[in-house]
Backbone as JSON Lines, residues from 0, in Angstrom:
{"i":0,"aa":"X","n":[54.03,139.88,-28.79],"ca":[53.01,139.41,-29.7],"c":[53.47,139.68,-31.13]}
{"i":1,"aa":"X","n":[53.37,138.84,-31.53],"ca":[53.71,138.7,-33.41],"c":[52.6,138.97,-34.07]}
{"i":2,"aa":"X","n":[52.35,140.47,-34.92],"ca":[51.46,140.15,-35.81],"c":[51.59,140.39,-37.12]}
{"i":3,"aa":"X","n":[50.9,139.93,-38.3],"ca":[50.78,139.13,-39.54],"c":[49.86,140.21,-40.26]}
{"i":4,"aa":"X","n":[49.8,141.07,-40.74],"ca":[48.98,141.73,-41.86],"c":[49.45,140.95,-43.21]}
{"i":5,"aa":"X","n":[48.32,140.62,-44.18],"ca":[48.3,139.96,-44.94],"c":[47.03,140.78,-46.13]}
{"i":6,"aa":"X","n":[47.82,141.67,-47.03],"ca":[47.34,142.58,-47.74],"c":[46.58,141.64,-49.21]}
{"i":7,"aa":"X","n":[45.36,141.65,-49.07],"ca":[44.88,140.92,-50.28],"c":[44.85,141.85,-51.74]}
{"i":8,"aa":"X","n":[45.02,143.29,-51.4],"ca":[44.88,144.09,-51.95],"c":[46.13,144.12,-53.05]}
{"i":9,"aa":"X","n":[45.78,144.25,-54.53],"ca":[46.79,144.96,-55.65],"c":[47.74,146.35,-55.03]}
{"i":10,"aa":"X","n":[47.08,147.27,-54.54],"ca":[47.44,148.19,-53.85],"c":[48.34,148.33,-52.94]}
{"i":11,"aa":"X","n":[49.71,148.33,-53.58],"ca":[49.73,148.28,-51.24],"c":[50.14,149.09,-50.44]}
{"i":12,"aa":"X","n":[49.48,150.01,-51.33],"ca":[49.78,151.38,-49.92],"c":[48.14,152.04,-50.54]}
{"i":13,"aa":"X","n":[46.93,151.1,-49.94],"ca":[45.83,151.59,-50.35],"c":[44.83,151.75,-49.29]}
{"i":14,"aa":"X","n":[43.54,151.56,-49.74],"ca":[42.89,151.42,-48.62],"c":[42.58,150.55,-47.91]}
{"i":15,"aa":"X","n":[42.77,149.29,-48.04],"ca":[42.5,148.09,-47.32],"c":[44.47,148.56,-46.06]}
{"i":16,"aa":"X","n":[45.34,148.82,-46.7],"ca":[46.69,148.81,-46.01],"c":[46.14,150.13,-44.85]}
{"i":17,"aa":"X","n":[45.65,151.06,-45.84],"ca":[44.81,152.49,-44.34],"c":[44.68,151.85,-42.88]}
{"i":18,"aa":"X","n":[43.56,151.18,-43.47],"ca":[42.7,150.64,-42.55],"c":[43.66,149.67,-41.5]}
{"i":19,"aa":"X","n":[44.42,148.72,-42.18],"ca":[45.48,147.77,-41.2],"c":[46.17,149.15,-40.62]}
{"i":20,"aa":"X","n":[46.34,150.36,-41.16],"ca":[47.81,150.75,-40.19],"c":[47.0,151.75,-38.94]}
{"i":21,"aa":"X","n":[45.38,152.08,-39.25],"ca":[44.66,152.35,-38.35],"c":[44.62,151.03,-37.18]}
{"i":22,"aa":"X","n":[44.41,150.2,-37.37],"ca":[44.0,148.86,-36.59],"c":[44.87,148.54,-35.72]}
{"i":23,"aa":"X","n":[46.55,148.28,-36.25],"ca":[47.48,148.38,-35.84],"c":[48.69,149.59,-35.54]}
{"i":24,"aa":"X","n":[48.01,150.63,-35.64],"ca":[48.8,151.63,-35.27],"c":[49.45,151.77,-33.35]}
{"i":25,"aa":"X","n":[50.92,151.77,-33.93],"ca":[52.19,152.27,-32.35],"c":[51.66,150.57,-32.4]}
{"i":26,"aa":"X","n":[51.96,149.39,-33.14],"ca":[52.17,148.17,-32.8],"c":[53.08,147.94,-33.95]}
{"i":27,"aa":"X","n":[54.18,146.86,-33.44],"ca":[54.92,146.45,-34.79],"c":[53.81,145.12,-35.34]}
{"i":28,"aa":"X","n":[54.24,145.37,-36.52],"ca":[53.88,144.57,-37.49],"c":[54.29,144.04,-39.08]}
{"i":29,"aa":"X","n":[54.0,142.85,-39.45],"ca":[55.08,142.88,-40.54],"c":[53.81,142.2,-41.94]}
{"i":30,"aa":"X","n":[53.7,142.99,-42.88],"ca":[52.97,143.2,-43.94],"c":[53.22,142.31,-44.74]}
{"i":31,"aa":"X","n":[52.52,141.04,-45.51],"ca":[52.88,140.22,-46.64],"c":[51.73,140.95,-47.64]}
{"i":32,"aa":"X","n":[52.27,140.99,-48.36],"ca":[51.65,141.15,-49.8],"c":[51.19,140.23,-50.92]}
{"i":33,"aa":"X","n":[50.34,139.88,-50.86],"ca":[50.12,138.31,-51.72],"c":[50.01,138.96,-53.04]}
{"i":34,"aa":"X","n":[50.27,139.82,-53.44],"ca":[50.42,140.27,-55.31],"c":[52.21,140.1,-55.1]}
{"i":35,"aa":"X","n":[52.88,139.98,-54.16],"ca":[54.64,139.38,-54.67],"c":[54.78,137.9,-54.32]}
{"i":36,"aa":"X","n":[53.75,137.17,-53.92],"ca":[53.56,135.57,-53.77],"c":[53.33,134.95,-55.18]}
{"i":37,"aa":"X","n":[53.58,134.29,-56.03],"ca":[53.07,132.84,-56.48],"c":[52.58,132.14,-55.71]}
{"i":38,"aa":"X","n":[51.06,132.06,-56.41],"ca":[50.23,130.99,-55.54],"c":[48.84,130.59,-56.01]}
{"i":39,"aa":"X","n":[49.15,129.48,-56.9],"ca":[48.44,128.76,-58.03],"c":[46.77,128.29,-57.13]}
{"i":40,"aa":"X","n":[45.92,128.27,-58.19],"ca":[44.82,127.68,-57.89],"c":[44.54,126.57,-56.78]}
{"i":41,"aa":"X","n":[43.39,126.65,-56.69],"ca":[43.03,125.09,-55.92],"c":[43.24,123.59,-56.56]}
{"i":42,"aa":"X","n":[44.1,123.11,-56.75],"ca":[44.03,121.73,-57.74],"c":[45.26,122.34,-58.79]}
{"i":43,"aa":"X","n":[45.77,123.34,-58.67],"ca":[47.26,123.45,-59.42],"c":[48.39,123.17,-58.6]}
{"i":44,"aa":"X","n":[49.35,122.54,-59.54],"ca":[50.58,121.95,-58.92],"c":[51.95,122.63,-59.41]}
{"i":45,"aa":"X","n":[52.52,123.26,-59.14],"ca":[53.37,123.95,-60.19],"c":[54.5,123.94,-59.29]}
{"i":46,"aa":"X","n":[55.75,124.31,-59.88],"ca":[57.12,124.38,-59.22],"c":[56.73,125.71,-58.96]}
{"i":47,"aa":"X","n":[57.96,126.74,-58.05],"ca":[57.74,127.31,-57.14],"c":[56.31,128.44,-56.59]}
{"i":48,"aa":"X","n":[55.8,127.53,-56.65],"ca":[54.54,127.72,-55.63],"c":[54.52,128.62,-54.16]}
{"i":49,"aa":"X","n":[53.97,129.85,-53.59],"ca":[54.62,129.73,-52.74],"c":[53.91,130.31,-51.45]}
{"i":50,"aa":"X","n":[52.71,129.0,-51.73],"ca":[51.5,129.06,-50.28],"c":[52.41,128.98,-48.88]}
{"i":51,"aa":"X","n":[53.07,127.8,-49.18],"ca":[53.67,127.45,-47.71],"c":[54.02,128.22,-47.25]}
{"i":52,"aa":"X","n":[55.24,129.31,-47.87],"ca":[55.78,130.73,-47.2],"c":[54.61,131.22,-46.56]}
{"i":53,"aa":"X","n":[53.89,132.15,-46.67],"ca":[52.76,132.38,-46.32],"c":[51.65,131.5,-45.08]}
{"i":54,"aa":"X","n":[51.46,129.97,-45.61],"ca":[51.41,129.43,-44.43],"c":[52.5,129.74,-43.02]}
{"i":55,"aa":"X","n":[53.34,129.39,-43.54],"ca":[54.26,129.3,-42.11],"c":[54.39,130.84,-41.85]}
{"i":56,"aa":"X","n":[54.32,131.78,-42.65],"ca":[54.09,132.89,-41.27],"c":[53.19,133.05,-40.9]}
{"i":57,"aa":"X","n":[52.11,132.59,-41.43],"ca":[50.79,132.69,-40.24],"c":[50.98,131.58,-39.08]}
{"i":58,"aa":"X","n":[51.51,130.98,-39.35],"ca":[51.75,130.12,-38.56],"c":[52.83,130.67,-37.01]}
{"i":59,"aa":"X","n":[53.73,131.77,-37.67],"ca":[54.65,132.27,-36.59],"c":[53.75,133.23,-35.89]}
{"i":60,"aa":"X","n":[53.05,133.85,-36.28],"ca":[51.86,135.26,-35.49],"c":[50.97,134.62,-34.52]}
{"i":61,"aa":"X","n":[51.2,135.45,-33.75],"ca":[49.94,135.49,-32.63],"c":[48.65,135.82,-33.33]}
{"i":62,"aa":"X","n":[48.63,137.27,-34.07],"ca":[47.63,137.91,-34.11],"c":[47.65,137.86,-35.32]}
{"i":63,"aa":"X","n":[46.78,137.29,-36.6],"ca":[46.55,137.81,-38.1],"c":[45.68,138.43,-38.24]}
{"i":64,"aa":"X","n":[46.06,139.39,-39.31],"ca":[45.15,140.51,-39.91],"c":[44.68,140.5,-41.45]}
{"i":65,"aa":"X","n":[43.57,140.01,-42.13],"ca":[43.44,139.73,-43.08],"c":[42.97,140.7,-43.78]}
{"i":66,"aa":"X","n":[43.8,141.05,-45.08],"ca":[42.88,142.49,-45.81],"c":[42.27,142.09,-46.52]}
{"i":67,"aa":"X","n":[40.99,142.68,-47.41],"ca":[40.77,142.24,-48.82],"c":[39.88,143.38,-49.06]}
{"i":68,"aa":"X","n":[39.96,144.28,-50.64],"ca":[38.95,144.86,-51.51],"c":[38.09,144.12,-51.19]}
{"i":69,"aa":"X","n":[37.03,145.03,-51.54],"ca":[35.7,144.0,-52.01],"c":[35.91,144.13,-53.42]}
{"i":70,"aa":"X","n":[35.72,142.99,-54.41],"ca":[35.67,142.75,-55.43],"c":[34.77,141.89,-56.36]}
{"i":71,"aa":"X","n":[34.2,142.48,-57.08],"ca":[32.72,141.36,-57.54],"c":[31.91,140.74,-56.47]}
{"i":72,"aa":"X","n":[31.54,141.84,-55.4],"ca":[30.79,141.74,-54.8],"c":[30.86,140.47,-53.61]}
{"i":73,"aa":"X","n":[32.77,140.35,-52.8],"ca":[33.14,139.5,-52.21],"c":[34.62,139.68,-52.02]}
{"i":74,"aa":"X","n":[35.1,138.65,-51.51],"ca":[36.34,138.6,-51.12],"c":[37.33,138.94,-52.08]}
{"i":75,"aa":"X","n":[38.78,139.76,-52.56],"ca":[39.48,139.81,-53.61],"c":[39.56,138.46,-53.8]}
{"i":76,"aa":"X","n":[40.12,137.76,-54.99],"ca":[40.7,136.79,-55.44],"c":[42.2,136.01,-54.6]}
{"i":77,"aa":"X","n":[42.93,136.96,-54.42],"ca":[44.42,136.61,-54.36],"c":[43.5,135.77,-52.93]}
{"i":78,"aa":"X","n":[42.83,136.41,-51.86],"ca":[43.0,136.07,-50.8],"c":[41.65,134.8,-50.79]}
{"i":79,"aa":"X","n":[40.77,134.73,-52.02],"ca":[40.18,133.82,-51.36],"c":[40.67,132.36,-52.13]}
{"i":80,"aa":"X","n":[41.87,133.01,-53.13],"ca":[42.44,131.61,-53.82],"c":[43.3,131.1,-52.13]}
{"i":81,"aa":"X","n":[44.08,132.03,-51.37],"ca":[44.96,131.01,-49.92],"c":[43.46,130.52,-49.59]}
{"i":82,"aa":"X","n":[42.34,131.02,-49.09],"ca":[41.11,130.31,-48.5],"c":[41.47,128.92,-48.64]}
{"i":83,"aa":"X","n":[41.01,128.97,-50.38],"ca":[40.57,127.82,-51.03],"c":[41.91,126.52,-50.95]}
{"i":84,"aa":"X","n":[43.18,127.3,-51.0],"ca":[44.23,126.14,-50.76],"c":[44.47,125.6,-50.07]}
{"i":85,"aa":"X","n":[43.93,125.92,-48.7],"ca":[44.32,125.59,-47.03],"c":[43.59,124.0,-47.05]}
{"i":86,"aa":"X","n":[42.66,124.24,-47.59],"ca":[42.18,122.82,-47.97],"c":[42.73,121.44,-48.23]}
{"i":87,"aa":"X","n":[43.14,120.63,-47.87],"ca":[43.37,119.34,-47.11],"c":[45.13,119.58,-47.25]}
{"i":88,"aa":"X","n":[45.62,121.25,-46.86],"ca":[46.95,121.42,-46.94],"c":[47.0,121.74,-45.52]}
{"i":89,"aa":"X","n":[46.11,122.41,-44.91],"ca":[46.39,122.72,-43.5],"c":[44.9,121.83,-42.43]}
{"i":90,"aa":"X","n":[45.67,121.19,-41.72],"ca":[44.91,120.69,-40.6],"c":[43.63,121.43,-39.58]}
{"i":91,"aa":"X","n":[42.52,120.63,-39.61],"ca":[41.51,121.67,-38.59],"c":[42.16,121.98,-37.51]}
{"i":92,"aa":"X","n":[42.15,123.45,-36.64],"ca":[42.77,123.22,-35.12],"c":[43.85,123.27,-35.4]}
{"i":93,"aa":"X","n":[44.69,123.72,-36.68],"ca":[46.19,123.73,-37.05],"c":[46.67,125.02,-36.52]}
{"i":94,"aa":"X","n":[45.94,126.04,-36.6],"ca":[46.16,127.51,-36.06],"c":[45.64,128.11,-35.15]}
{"i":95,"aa":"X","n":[45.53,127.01,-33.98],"ca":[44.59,127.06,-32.74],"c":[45.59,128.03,-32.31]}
{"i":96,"aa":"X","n":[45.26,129.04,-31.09],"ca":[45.64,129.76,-30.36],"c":[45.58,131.43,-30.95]}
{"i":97,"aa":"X","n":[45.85,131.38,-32.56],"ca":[45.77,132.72,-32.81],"c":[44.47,133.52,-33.12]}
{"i":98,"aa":"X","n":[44.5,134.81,-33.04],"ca":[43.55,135.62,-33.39],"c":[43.56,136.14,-34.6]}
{"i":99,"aa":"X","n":[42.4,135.97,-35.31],"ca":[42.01,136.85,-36.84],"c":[41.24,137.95,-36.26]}
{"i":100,"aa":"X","n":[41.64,138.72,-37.39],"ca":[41.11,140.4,-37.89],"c":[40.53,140.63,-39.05]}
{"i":101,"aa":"X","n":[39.54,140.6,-39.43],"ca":[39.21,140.57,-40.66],"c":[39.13,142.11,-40.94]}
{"i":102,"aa":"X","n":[39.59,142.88,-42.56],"ca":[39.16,144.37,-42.86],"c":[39.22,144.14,-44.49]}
{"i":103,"aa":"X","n":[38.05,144.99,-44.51],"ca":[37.12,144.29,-45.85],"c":[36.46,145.52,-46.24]}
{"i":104,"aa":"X","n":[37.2,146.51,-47.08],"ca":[36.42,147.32,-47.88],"c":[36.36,147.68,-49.26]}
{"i":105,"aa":"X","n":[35.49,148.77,-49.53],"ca":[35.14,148.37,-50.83],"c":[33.98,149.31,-51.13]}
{"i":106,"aa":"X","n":[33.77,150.3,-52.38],"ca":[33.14,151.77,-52.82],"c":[31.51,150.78,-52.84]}
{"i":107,"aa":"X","n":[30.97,151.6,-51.82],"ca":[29.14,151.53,-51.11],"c":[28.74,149.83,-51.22]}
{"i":108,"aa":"X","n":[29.37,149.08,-50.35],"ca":[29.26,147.4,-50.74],"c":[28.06,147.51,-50.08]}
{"i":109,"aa":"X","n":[26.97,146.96,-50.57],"ca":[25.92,146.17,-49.76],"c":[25.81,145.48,-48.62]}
{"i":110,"aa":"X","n":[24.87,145.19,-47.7],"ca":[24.99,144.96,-46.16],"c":[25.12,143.34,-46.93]}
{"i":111,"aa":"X","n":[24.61,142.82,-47.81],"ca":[24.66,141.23,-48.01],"c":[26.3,140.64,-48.5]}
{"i":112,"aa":"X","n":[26.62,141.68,-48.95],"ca":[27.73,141.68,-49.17],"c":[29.19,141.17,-48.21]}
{"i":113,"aa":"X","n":[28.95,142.38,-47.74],"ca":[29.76,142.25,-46.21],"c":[29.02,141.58,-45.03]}
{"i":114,"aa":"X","n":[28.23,140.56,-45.3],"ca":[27.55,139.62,-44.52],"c":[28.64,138.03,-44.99]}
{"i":115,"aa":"X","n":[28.39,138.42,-46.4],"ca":[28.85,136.91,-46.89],"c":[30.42,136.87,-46.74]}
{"i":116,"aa":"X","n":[31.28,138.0,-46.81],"ca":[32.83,138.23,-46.06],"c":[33.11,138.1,-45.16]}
{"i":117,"aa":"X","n":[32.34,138.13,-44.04],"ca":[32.48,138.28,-42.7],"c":[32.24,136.42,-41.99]}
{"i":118,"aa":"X","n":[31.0,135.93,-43.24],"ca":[30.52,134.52,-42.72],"c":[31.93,133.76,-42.77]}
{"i":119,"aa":"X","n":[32.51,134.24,-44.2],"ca":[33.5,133.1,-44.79],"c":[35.16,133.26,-43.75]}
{"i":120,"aa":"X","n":[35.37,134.52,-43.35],"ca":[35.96,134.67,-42.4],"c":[36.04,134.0,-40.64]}
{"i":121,"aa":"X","n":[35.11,133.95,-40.78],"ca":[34.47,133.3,-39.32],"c":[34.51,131.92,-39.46]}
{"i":122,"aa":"X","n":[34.13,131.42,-40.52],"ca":[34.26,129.9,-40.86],"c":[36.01,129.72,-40.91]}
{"i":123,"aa":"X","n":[36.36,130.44,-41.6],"ca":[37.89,130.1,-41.47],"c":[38.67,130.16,-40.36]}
{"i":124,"aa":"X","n":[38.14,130.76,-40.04],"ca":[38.89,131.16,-38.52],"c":[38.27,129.92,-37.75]}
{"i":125,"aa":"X","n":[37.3,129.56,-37.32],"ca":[36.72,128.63,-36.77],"c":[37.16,126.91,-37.04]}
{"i":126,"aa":"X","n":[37.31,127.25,-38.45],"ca":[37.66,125.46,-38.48],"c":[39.3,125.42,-38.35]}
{"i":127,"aa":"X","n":[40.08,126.43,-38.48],"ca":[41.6,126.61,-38.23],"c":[41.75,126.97,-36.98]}
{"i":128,"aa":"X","n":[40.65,126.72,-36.43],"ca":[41.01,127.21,-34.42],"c":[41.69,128.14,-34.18]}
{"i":129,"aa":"X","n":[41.37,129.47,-35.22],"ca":[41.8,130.76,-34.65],"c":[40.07,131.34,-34.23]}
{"i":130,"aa":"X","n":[40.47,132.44,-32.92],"ca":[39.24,132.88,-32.04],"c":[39.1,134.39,-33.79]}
{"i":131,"aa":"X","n":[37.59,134.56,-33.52],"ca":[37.74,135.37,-34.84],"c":[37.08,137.0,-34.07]}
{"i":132,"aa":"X","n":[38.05,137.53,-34.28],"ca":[37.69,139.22,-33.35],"c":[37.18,140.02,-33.96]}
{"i":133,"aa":"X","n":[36.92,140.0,-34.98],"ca":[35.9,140.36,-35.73],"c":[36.21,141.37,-36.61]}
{"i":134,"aa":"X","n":[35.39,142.13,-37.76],"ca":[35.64,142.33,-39.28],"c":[35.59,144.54,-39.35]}
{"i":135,"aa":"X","n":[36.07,145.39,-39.35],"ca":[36.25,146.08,-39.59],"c":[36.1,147.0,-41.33]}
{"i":136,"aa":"X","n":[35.1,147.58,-41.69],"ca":[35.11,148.02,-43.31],"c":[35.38,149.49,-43.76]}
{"i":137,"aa":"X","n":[35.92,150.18,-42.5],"ca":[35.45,151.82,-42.97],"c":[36.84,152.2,-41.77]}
{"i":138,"aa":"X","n":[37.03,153.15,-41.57],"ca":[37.89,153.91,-40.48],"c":[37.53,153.98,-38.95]}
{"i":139,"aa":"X","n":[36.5,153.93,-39.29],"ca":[35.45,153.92,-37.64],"c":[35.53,152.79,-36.88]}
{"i":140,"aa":"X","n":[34.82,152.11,-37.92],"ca":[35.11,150.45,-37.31],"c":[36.28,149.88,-37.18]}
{"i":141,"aa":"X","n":[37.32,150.26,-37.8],"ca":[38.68,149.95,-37.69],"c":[39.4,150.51,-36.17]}
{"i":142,"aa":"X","n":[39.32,151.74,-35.77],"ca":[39.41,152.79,-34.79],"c":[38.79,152.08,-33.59]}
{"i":143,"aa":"X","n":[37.59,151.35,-33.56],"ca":[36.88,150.62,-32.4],"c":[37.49,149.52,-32.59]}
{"i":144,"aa":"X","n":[37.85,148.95,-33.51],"ca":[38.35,147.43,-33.24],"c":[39.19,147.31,-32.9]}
{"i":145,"aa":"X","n":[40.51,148.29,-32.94],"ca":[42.12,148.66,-32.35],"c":[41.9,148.98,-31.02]}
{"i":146,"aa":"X","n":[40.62,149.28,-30.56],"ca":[40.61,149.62,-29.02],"c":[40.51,148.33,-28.59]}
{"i":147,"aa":"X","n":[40.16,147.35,-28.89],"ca":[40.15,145.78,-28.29],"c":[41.68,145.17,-28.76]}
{"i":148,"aa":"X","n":[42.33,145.42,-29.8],"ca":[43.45,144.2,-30.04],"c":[44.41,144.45,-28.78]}
């Protein structure tokens, strides 16, 4: 099994990375960092751009693991600008077969908060025909969710 941690976090040896190496701990795994990506807006066109990299290794994983801070009360930026690009760049049912992980924390976030992270996760996962295993925010929940991957 191939899996894909995909650090939305500035940080990357922080707490959103904690939490992945709780989740995935005694599993290999191989860490992208989207703060060493170029990867322009929704509706920007620029020379080296570099979603696709990033696409195509999600594309090689069985299993993705998506990090993100909470930030302004939601998803970091870096990760909900890939969200927003996948958009008429990747096909519905394009990433059928794999599994998402969502881990999403962030200093005392609100339950509405981590309601609306978890929706937008599930939607993504859903219209990219990955099964979505659901969202992890603290050590605990991370610790129970590694007992299922």
């Amino acid at each position: 099994m191939k899996i894909l941690f995909i650090n939305g976090s500035p940080n990357k040896k922080g707490n959103t990375a904690a939490l992945a190496d709780t989740l995935l701990k005694g599993k290999e795994y191989e860490t992208l960092n989207l703060t060493d990506y170029i990867i322009g807006s929704y509706g920007q066109t620029f020379d080296g751009d570099q979603l696709d990299e990033v696409i195509a290794k999600m594309k090689e994983a069985d299993t993705i693991v998506i990090g993100s801070p909470l930030y302004w009360h939601n998803i970091c930026g870096s990760v909900r600008n890939v969200l927003d690009r996948f958009y008429g760049k990747v096909e519905e049912n394009e990433l059928a077969g794999r599994t998402l992980y969502f881990l999403f924390q962030g200093a005392a976030p609100e339950k509405w908060m981590l309601e609306a992270g978890e929706y937008t996760m599930k939607r993504f996962a859903g219209l990219y025909g990955m099964k979505y295993a659901g969202m992890a925010t603290n050590q605990m929940e991370t610790s129970k969710l590694a007992e299922e991957l």
